[in-house]
N, C-alpha and C positions, 0 to 999 in steps of 0.2 A: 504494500500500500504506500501511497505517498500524499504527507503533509508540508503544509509549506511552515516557515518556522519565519517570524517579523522581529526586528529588535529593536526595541527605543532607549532614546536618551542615554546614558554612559553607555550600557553595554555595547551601544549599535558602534557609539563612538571608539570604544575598544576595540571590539572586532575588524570594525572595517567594512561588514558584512551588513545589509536591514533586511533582506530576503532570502531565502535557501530553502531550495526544496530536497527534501529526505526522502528516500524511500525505506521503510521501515518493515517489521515481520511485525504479521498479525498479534494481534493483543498489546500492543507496544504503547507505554505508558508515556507521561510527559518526563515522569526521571527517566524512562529509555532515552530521551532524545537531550536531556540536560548531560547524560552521563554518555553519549557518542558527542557531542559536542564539547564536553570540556576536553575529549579526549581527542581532537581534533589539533586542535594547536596552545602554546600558551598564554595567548593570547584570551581565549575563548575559558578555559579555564580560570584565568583571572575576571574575566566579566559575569561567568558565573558561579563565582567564588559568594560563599553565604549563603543569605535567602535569595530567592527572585520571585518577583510576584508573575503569576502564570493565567494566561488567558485562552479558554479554546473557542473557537468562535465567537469572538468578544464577548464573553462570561469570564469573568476569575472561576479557577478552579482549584482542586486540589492537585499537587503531585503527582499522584496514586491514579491521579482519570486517567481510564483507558482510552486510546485513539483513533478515529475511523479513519478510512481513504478519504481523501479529499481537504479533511480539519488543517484549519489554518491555528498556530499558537503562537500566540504572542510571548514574547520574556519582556519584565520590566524590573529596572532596576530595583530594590527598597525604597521606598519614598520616606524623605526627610523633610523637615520643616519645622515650624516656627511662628 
């Protein structure tokens, strides 16, 4: 199956990278694609280094959601403020 994956704000800026399309094995969660991506370069690693807020078809989700063909997810950095 294949998801596309978006990155905003620092991490995009880290990476280098705002779009990428994965193809993934069946039942493949959003830590499958945090943990093929940090393992990617170290770059990618450091941007999802911590928490990251996770979105699948613009819903926050948890970690642990599983992912169909098609789901688009977003990563966003922690948000801070003030």
């Amino acid at each position: 199956m294949q998801v596309t994956v978006k990155t905003f704000a620092q991490t995009r800026e880290i990476t280098g990278e705002d779009n990428i399309a994965l193809n993934l094995s069946e039942n493949s969660t959003i830590e499958t694609v945090i943990s093929q991506l940090k393992a990617r370069s170290d770059k990618w690693a450091l941007a999802l280094e911590g928490s990251v807020l996770t979105a699948c078809n613009q819903e926050l989700c948890d970690p642990k959601t599983e992912l169909s063909d098609g789901d688009e997810l977003a990563l966003f950095p922690p948000v801070t403020g003030g």
